[in-house]
C-alpha positions as CSV (number, residue, x, y, z in Angstrom):
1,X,0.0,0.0,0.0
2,X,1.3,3.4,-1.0
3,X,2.2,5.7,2.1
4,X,-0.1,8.5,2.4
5,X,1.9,12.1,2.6
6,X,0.2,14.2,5.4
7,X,2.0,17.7,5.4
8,X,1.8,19.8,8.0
9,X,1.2,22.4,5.9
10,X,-1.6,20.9,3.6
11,X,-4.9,22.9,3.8
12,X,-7.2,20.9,5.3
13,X,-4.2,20.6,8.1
14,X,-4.0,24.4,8.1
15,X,-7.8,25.0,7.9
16,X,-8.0,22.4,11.0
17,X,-4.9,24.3,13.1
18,X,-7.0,27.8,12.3
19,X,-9.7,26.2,14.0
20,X,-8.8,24.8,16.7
21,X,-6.9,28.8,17.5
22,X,-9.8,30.5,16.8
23,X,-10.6,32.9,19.3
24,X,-13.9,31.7,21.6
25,X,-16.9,33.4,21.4
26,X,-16.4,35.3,24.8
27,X,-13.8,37.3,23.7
28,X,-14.4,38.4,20.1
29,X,-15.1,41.8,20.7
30,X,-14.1,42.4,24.2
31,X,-10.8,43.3,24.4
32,X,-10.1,42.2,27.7
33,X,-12.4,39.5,27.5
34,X,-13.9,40.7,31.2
35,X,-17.4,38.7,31.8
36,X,-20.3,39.4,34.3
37,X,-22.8,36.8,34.2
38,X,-26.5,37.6,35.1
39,X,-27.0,33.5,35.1
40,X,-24.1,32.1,36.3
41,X,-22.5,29.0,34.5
42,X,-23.3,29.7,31.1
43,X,-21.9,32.9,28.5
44,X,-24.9,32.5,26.3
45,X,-28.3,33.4,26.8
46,X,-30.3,30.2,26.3
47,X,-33.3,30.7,24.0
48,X,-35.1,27.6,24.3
49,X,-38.7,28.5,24.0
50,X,-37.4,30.2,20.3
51,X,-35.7,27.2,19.3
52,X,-38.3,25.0,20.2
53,X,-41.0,26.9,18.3
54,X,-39.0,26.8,15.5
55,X,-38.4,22.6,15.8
56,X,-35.8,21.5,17.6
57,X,-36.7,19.0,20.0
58,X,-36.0,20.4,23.5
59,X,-34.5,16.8,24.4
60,X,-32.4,17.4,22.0
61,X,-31.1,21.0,23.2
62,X,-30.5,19.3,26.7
63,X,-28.4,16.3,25.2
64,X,-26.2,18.8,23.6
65,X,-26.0,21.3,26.7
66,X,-24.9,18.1,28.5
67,X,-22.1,17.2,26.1
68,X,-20.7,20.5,26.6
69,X,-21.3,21.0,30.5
70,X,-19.2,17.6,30.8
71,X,-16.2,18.1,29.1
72,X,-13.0,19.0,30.1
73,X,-11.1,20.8,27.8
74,X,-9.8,23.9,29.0
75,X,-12.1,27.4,28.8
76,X,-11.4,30.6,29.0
77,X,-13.3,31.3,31.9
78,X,-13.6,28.3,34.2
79,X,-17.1,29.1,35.6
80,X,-18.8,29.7,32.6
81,X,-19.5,26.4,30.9
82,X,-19.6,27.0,27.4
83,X,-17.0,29.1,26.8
84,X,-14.6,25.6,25.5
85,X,-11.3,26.9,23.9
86,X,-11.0,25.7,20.1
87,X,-13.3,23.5,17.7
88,X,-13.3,20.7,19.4
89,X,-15.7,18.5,21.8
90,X,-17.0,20.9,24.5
91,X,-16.6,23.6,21.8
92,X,-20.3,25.1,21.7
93,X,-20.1,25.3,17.6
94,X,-18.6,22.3,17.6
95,X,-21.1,20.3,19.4
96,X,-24.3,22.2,17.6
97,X,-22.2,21.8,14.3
98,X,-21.6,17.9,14.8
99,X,-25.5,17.6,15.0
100,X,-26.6,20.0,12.0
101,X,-23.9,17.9,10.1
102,X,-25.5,14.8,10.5
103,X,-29.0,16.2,9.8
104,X,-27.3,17.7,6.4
105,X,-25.7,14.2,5.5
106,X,-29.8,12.7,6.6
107,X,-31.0,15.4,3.9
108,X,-28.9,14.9,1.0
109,X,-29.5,10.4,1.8
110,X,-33.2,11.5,1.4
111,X,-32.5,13.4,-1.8
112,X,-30.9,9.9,-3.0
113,X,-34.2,8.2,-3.2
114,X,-36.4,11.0,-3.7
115,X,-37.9,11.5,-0.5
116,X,-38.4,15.3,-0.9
117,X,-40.5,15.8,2.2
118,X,-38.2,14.1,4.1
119,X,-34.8,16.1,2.8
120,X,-36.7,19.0,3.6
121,X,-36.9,18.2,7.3
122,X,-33.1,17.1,7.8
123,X,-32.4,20.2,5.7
124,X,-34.3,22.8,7.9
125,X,-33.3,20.5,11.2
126,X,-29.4,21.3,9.9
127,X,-30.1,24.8,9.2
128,X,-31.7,25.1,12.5
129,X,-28.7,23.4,14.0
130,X,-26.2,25.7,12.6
131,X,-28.1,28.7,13.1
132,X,-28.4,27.9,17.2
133,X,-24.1,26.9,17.1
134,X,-23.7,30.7,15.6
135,X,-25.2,32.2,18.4
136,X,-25.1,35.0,19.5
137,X,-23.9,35.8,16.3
138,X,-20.6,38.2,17.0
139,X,-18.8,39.4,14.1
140,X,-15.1,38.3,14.1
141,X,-16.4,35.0,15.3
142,X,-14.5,32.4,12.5
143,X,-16.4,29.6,13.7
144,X,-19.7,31.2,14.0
145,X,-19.2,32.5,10.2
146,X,-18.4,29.2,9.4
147,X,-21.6,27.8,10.9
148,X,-23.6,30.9,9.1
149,X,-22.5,29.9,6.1
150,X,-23.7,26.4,6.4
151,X,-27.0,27.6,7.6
152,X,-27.6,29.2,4.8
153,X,-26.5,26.5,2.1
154,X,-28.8,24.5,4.3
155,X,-31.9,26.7,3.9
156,X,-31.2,27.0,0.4
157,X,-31.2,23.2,-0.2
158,X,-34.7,23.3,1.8
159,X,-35.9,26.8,-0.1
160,X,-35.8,24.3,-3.3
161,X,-38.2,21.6,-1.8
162,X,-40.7,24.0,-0.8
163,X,-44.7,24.1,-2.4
164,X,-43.5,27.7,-3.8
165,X,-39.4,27.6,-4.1
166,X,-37.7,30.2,-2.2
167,X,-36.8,33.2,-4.1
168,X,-33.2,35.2,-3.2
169,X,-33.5,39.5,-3.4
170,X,-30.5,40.4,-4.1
171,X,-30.6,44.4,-2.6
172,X,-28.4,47.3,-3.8
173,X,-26.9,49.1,-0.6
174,X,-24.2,51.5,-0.3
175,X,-22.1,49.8,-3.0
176,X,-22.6,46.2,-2.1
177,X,-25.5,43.8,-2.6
178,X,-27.9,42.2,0.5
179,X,-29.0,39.1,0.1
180,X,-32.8,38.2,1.2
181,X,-34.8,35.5,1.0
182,X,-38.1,36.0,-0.4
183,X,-41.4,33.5,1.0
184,X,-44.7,33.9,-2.0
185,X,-47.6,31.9,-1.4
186,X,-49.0,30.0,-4.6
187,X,-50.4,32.6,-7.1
188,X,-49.3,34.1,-10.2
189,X,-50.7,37.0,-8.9
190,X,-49.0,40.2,-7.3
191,X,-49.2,39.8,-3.4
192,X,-49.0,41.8,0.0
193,X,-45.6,41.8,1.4
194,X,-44.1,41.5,5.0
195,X,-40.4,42.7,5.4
196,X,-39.6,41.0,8.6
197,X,-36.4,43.1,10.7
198,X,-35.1,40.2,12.7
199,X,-33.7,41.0,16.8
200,X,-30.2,41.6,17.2
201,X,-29.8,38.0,17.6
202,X,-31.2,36.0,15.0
203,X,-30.7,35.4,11.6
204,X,-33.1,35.7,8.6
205,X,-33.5,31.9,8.2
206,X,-35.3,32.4,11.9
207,X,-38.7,33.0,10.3
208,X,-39.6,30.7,8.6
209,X,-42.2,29.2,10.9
210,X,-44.0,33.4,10.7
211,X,-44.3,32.9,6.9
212,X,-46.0,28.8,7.3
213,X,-47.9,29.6,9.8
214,X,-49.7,32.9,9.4
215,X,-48.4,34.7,6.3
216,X,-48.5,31.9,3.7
217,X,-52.4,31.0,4.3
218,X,-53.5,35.3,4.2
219,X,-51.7,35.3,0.8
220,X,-49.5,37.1,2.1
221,X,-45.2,37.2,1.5
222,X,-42.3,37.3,3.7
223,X,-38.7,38.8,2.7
224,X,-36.0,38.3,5.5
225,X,-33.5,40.5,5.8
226,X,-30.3,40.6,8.1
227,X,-29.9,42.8,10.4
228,X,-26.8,45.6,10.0
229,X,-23.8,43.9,11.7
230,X,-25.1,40.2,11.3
231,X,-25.1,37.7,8.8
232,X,-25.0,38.4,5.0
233,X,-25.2,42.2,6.7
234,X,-22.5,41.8,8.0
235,X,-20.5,44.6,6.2
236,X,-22.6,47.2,8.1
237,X,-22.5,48.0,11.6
238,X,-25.7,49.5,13.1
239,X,-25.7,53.2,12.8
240,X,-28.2,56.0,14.8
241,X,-30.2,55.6,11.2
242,X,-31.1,52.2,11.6
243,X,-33.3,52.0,8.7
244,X,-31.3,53.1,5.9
245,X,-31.4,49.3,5.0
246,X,-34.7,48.6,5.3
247,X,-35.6,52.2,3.4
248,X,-33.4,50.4,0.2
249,X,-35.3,46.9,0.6
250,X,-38.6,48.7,0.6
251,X,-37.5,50.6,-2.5
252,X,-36.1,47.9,-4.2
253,X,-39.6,45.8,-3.2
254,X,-41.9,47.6,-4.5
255,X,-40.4,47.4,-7.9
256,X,-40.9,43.1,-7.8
257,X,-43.3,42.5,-9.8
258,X,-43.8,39.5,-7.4
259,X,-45.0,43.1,-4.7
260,X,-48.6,45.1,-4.6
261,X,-46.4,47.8,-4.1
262,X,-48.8,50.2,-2.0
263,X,-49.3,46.9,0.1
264,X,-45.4,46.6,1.9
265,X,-45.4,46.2,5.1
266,X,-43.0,45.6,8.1
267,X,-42.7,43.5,11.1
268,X,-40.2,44.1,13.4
269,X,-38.5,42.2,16.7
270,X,-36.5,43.7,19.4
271,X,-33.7,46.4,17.6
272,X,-35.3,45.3,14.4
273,X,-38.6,47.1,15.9
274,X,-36.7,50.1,16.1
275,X,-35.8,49.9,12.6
276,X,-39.4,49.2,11.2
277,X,-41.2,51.5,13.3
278,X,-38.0,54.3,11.9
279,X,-38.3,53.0,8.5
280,X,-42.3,53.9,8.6
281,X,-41.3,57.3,10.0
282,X,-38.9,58.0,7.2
283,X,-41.3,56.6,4.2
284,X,-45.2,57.4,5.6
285,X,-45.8,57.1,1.6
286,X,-44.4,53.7,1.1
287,X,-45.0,51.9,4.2
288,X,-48.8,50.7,4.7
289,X,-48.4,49.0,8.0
290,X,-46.0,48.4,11.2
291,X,-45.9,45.4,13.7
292,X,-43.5,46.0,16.8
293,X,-42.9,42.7,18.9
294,X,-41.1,44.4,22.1
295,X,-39.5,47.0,20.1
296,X,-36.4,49.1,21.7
297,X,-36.9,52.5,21.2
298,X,-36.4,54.7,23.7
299,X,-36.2,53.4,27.7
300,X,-33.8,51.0,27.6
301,X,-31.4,52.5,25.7
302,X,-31.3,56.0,28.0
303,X,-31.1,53.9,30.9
304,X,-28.0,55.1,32.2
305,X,-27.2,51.3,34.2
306,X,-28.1,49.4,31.7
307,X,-25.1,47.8,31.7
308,X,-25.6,46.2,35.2
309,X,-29.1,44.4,34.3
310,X,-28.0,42.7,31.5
311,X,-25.7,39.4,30.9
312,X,-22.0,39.9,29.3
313,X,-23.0,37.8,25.7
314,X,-26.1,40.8,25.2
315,X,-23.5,43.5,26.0
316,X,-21.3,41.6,23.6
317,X,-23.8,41.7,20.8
318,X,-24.9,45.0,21.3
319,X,-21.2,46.0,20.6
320,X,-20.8,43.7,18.0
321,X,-23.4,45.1,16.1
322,X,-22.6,48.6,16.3
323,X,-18.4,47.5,16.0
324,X,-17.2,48.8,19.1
325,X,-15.3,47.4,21.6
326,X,-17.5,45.8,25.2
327,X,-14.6,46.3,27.1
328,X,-16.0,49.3,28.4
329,X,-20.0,49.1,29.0
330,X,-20.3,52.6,30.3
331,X,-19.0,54.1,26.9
332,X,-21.8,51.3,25.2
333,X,-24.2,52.8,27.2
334,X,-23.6,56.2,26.3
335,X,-23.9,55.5,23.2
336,X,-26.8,53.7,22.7
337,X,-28.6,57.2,23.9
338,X,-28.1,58.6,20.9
339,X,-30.4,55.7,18.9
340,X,-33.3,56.7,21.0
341,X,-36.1,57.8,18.5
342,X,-37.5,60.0,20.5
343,X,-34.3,62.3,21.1
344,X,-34.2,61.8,17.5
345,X,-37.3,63.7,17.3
346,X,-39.0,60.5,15.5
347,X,-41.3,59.6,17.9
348,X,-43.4,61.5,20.7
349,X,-43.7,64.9,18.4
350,X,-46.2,64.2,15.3
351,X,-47.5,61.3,14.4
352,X,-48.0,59.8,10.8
353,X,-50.3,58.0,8.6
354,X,-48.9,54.3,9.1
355,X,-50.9,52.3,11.1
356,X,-48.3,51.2,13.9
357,X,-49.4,47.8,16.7
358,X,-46.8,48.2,19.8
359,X,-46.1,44.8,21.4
360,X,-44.9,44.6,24.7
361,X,-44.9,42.4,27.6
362,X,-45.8,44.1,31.1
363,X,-42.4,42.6,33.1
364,X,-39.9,42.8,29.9
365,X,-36.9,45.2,30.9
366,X,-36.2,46.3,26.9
367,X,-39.3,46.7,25.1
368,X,-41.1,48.6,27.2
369,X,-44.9,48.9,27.7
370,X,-45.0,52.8,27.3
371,X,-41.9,52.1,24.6
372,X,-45.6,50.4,23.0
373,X,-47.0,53.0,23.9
374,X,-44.8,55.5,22.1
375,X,-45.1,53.8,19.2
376,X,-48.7,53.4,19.3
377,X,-49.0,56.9,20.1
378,X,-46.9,58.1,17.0
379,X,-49.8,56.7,14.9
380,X,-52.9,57.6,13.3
381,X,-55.0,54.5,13.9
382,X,-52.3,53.0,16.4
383,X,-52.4,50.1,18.9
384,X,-50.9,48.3,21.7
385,X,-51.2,44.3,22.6
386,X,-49.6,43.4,25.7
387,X,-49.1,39.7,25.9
388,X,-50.0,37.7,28.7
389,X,-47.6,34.9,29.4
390,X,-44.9,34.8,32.2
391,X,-42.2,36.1,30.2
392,X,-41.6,37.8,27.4
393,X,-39.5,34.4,25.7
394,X,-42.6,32.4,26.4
395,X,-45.2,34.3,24.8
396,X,-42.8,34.0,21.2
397,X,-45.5,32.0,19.2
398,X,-48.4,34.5,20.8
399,X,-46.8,37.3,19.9
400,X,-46.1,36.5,16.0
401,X,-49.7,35.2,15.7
402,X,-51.3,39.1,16.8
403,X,-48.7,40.5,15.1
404,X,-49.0,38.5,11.7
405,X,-53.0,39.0,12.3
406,X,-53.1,42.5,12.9
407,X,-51.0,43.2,10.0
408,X,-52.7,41.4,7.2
409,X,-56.2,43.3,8.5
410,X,-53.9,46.1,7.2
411,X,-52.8,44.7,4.1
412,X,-55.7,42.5,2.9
């Protein structure tokens, strides 16, 4: 048998060495990689009621916590569990990445005899997977860019099995090109449109589920769009004029001839309710309807301590999204003051022609009820929904549900 030559400097060899020194998650873009936990023994937020509306199975998300609570490679804070130096077992990406690979390898055996529905499944499952070992999404994260990617090519693969095939925008901005992924229903007709701005944490293959669901039987379309500072948005950081994106989607929309072009509207989650809600305010004319799921728009982001009530990984992705440093909170904080819409003089002074729903839930700390309220307030023919459940993460489903509801009454 012929010896095999395995260089050193080979570039699988390299790619694996690159991994395995990748910086971890914890200290991409703090520079002195200081943490203060709100929930001690994990970096991460945990966001299982989101991931388990979406389909993972929450057995699942505990088998794979486990494998990375009980391993013992070296981290680069000892009392934070997921924070495993390297790709490798214990790695968070690694472990979420081992499982999306084997739903992608399940997906493409499917393929091989023609079981369409099933591919689909694995497919979405990997994407899924992927998605949830990329979190919290920081830019500068290697390993998290690496799992983005295969999200994506995941989706994609699914986007093709779907009743209607997925459609990719392709968006001029500021020189380059965004890329969105467009959800029609089954017509050959022209149809509403939803622009869905996803929270500071998610990706655009989150949503899924919101076009299924409750878009998809209205007649209704979805477009997903990445946030500035996250995933094929990368490029951008998140600027006071948060909507500048969404303004150049909406234009380029309502050119489709897939659009009703006096029917676009947007839906918006967290940060990305700060950017609808500003988008509306900046294009009354173009914009026929706004749905705000616990919008950030003014209270927590003149809170002068907010630093202190939230966890290190939100500070982190705050930072990473507007591409400063976390190192230093206070100077975060100070910052963030200035993306308040009402000391930009959008919000609280006139109020505009676009119908605008505001919802909050009564105990959550960043989308306030009278940040609702504000919103609602800003409107001609404005409303507020609080949701009922214990927590804000809980009432997830409830809260796309009146929000997909109350925004097709507008459109349809």
């Amino acid at each position: 048998m012929p010896m095999v030559d395995m260089k050193e400097d080979s570039p699988a060899t390299i790619n694996s060495m690159q991994r395995k020194q990748a910086l971890e998650t914890s200290g991409v873009v703090n520079s002195e990689a200081g943490q203060h936990s709100v929930k001690p023994g994990w970096y991460r937020e945990m966001r299982v009621f989101k991931w388990s509306w979406q389909g993972l199975s929450p057995l699942l998300i505990q088998e794979v916590q486990a494998r990375i609570a009980v391993s013992n490679n070296e981290r680069t804070h000892a009392d934070l569990i997921d924070t495993v130096k390297g790709y490798r077992p214990g790695n968070w990406i690694y472990e979420w990445s081992q499982e999306a690979a084997l739903r992608m390898m399940d997906g493409k055996r499917a393929l091989e005899v023609a079981d369409l529905e099933l591919a689909k499944h694995h497919f979405l499952q990997s994407c899924l997977l992927y998605t949830v070992a990329g979190h919290p999404h920081l830019r500068g994260d290697k390993l998290a860019n690496d799992a983005h990617l295969l999200a994506n090519q995941a989706y994609q693969q699914a986007g093709l099995l779907l009743p209607n095939p997925l459609k990719i925008e392709r968006v001029p901005f500021q020189g380059r090109e965004v890329q969105c992924y467009l959800h029609l229903p089954k017509t050959d007709d022209p149809v509403p449109l939803v622009i869905m701005a996803g929270g500071g944490d998610a990706l655009q293959t989150d949503y899924l589920r919101v076009f299924q669901d409750f878009l998809e039987p209205k007649g209704v379309a979805l477009l997903t769009v990445d946030m500035p500072g996250i995933g094929y948005s990368a490029h951008w950081t998140l600027s006071q004029e948060t909507s500048a994106l969404y303004e150049a989607v909406v234009e380029h929309m309502s050119e489709s001839p897939y659009v009703l072009a006096d029917k676009i509207a947007l839906m918006g989650l967290r940060i990305g309710g700060h950017a609808a809600v500003r988008t509306a305010v900046m294009m009354p004319d173009k914009v026929a309807a706004v749905a705000a799921i616990g919008a950030v728009v003014h209270d927590a982001l003149v809170e002068p301590k907010v630093e202190t009530r939230v966890s290190q990984m939100l500070i982190d992705e705050i930072a990473s999204r507007l591409g400063v440093d976390s190192a230093r909170p206070h100077l975060l904080a100070a910052t963030l003051t200035n993306y308040s819409l009402r000391r930009q003089g959008l919000l609280g002074l006139r109020k505009i022609n676009v119908p605008m729903l505001g919802i909050a839930h009564p105990q959550d700390l960043f989308g306030t009820v009278e940040d609702a309220k504000l919103i609602a307030q800003s409107s001609y023919g404005g409303e507020v929904h609080l949701l009922k459940r214990p927590t804000f993460a809980s009432a997830y489903d409830a809260a796309f549900a009146k929000a997909c509801d109350w925004i097709t009454r507008h459109l349809t």
